[in-house]
C-alpha positions in Angstrom: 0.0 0.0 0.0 1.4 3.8 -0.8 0.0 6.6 0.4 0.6 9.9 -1.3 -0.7 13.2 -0.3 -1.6 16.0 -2.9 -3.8 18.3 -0.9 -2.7 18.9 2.9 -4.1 22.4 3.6 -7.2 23.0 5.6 -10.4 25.2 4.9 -8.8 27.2 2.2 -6.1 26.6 -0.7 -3.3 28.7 0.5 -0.8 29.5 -2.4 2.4 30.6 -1.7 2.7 34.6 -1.8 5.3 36.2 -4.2 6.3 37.6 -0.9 6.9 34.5 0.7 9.1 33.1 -2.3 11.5 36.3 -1.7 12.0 35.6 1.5 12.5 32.1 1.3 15.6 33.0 -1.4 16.8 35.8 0.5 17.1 33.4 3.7 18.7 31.0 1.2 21.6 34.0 -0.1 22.3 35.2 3.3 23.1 31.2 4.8 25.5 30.7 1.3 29.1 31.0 2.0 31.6 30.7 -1.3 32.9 27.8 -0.3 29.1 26.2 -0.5 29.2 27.0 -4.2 32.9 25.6 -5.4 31.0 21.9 -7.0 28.3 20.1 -6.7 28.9 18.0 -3.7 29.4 21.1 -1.7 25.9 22.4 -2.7 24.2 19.6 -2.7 25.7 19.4 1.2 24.7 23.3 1.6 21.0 22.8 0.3 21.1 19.6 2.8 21.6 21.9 5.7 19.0 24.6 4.8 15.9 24.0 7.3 12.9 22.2 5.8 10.7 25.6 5.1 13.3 27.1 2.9 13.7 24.0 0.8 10.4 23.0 0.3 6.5 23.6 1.3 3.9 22.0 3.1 1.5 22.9 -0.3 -1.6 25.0 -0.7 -4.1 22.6 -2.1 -6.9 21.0 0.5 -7.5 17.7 1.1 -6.8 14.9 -1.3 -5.2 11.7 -0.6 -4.2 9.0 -2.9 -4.0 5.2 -1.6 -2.3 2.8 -4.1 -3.1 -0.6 -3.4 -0.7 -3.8 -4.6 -2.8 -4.7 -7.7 -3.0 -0.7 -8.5 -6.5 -0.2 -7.1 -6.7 3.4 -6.7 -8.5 4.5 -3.8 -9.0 8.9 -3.5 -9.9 10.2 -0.4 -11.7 13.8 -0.6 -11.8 15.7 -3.7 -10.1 18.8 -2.6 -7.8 21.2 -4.7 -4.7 18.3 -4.6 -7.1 16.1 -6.8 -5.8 18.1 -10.1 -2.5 17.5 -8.8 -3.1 13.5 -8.4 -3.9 13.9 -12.5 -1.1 15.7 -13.2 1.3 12.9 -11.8 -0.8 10.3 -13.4 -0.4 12.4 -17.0 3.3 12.6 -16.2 3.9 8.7 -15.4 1.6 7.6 -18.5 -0.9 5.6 -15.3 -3.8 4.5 -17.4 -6.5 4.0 -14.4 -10.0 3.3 -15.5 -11.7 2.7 -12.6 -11.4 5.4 -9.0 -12.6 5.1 -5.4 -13.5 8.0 -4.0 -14.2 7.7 -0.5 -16.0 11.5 0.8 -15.2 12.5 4.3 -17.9 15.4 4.2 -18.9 17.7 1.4 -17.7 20.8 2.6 -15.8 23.3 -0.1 -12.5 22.9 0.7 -13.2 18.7 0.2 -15.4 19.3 -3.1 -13.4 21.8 -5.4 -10.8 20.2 -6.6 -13.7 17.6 -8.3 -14.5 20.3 -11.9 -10.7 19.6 -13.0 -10.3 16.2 -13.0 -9.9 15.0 -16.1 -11.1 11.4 -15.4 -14.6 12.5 -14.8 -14.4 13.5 -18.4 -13.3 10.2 -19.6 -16.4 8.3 -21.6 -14.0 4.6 -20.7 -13.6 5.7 -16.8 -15.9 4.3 -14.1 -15.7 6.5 -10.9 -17.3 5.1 -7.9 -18.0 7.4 -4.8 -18.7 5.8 -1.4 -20.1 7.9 1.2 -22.5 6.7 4.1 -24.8 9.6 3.8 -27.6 9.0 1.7 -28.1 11.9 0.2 -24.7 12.1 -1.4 -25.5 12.4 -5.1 -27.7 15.4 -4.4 -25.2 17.7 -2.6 -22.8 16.5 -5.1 -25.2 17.6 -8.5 -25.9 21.0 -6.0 -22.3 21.6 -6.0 -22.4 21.9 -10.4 -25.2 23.5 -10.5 -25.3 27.0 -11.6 -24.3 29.9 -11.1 -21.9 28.5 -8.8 -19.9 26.4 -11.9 -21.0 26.7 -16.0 -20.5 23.4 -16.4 -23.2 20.7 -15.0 -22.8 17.9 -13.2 -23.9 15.4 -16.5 -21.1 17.0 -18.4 -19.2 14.0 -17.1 -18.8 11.7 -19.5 -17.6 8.7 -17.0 -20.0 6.1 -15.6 -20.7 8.1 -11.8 -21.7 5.4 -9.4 -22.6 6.4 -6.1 -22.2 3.5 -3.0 -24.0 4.8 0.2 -22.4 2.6 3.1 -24.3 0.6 5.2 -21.9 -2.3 6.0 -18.9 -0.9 8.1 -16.9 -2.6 6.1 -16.5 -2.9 2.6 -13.9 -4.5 0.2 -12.5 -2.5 -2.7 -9.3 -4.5 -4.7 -7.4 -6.5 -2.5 -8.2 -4.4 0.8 -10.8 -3.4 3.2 -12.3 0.3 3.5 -13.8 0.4 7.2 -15.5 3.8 8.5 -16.0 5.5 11.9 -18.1 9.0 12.5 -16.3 11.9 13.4 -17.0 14.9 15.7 -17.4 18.1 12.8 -20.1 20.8 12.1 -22.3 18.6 9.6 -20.6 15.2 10.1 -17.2 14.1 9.4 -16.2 10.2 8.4 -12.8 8.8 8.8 -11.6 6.0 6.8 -9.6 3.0 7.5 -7.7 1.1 4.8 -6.3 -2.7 5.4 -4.8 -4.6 3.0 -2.8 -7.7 4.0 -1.3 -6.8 7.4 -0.8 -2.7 7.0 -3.4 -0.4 7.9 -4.0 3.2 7.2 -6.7 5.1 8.5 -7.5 8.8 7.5 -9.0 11.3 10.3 -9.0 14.9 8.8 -12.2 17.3 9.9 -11.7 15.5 14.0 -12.4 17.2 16.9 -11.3 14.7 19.3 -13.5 14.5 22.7 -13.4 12.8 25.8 -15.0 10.1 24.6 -12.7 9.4 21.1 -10.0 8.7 24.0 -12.3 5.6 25.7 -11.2 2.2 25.1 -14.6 1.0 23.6 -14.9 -1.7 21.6 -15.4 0.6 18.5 -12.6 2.5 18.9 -10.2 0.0 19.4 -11.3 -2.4 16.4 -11.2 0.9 14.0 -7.6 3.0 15.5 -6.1 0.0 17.7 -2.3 -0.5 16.5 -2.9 1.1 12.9 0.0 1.6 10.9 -0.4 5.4 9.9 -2.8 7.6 11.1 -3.6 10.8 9.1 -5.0 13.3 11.8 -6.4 16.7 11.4 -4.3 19.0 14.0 -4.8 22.5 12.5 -4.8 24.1 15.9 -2.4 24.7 18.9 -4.0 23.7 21.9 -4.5 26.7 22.9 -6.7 27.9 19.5 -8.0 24.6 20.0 -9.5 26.2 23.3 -10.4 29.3 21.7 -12.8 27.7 18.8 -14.3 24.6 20.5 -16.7 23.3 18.1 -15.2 24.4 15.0 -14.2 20.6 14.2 -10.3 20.6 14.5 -8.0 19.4 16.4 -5.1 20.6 18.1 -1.8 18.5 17.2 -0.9 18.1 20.6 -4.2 16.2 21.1 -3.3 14.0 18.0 -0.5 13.3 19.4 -2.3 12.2 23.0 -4.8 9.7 20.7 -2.3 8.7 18.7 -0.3 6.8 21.6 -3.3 6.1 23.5 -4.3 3.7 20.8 -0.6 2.7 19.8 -0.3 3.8 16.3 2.8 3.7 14.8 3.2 6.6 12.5 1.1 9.8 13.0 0.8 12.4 10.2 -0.4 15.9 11.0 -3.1 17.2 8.7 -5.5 20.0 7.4 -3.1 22.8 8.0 -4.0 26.1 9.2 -4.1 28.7 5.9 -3.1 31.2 8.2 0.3 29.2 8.6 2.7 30.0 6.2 5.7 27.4 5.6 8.2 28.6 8.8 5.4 28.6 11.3 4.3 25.0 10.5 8.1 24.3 10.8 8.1 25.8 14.2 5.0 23.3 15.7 6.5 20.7 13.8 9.6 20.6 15.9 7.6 21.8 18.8 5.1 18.5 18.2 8.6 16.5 17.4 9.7 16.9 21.0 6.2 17.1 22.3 6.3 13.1 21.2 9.9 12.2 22.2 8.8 13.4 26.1 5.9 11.3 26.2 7.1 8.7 24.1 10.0 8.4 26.7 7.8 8.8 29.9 5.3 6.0 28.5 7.8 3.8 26.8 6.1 4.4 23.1 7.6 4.9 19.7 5.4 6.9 17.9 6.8 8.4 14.8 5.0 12.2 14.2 5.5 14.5 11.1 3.3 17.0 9.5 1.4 15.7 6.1 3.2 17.9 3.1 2.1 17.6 -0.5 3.8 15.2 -3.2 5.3 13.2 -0.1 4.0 9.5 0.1 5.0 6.4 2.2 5.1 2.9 1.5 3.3 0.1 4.5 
């Protein structure tokens, strides 16, 4: 199973600003010293040193996870901004996939926009099945074409749309398992939980974690118990978490909390705050980094944290 990640960003895309790409060069200019430049093993070991923000970005698109299953089963989680991205890989690696899972979290904006510039959905030979488990799924999804809010109608599609409204907790798609749990969010929120042979990966973004999320119930341990990766939304500090209880976020440092309460392996931060630019996320991502080394030390754990960044994937 490989997980890759084309939309990380939460509530709004968040391109980086010209004045941001200055900045990032002129921090770049002022760390160079001559002797940084005098081949290419000495900048390749200069560019090495540079800290994370400089180098790279988390992204600006929102939500859109790709799953890639051993037999090439494609499985899409949310249609957010990243989900032209996920095309644009597939144009440039020639991937000829004809038939895509799309598994909906929710159908707020930020999860639906990237859906009008797929090129898939265009694709007469395509089959796109979405799987939600709220019934009326097909409606707000025609609602979201309809005009004036985008010229071009939902039928425009030329793929065969088949919409799966879950009942069974568990469903197989390809050689895996898609399992589902409700989450705490304004208008319902649905995590996902992907098995196939003995790696699991279970997606979380659009969580406010309560009391009860934390309760060893049969439920929650059969769905988060031991998972492999967890993708969690953490958009807030706690303290902002504080400030807008009942938005339907997460701070990171309550990720973290679940995340070794239910002994999962790898935890990946998600649904960044747009009002983050690159160097602030940096900043809680090292704060969150030793966050987890103290507890993983005071309760014996080895939880691996990071924050989700676009174009990365991982291999379970």
């Amino acid at each position: 199973m490989i997980v890759r990640f084309w939309g990380v960003r939460g509530s709004c895309p968040t391109p980086l600003k010209p004045a941001e790409v200055g900045g990032k060069i002129s921090a770049v200019l002022q760390r160079v010293r001559p002797e940084d430049l005098q081949s290419s093993q000495a900048k390749e070991k200069f560019l090495a040193r540079l800290p994370r923000y400089l180098k790279s970005t988390i992204g600006g698109n929102t939500a859109c996870v790709e799953v890639r299953l051993a037999d090439n089963t494609m499985i899409v989680l949310d249609c957010g901004t990243g989900l032209r991205s996920l095309y644009d890989h597939m144009e440039e690696c020639g991937d000829q996939i004809r038939d895509y899972h799309i598994f909906m979290t929710h159908f707020h904006y930020d999860h639906l926009s990237g859906m009008p510039y797929f090129a898939p959905f265009y694709n007469g030979e395509n089959r796109i099945h979405f799987y939600s488990p709220y019934s009326k799924m097909e409606k707000i999804i025609r609602e979201y074409f309809r005009k004036p809010y985008h010229p071009v109608p939902f039928d425009a599609f030329a793929a065969q749309i088949n919409f799966h409204i879950l009942e069974e907790r568990s469903i197989p798609v390809g050689p895996a398992s898609v399992s589902w749990i409700k989450r705490n969010h304004p208008d319902g929120s649905i995590a996902y939980r992907v098995e196939e042979g003995n790696s699991s990966f279970i997606f979380s973004t659009d969580t406010e974690l309560e009391d009860r999320d934390f309760r060893k119930t049969r439920r929650n341990k059969s769905f988060f118990q031991d998972a492999d990766l967890l993708v969690m939304d953490g958009q807030y500090t706690l303290g902002e978490s504080i400030e807008k209880m009942s938005w339907g976020h997460s701070s990171y440092s309550m990720a973290i909390e679940f995340a070794l309460e239910f002994d999962i392996k790898q935890l990946l931060i998600f649904h960044h705050e747009p009002m983050n630019d690159d160097r602030q996320l940096e900043k809680y991502r090292n704060i969150a980094r030793t966050y987890t080394d103290m507890l993983n030390k005071k309760h014996g754990k080895k939880l691996i944290l990071d924050f989700a960044m676009e174009e990365n994937w991982l291999e379970l």
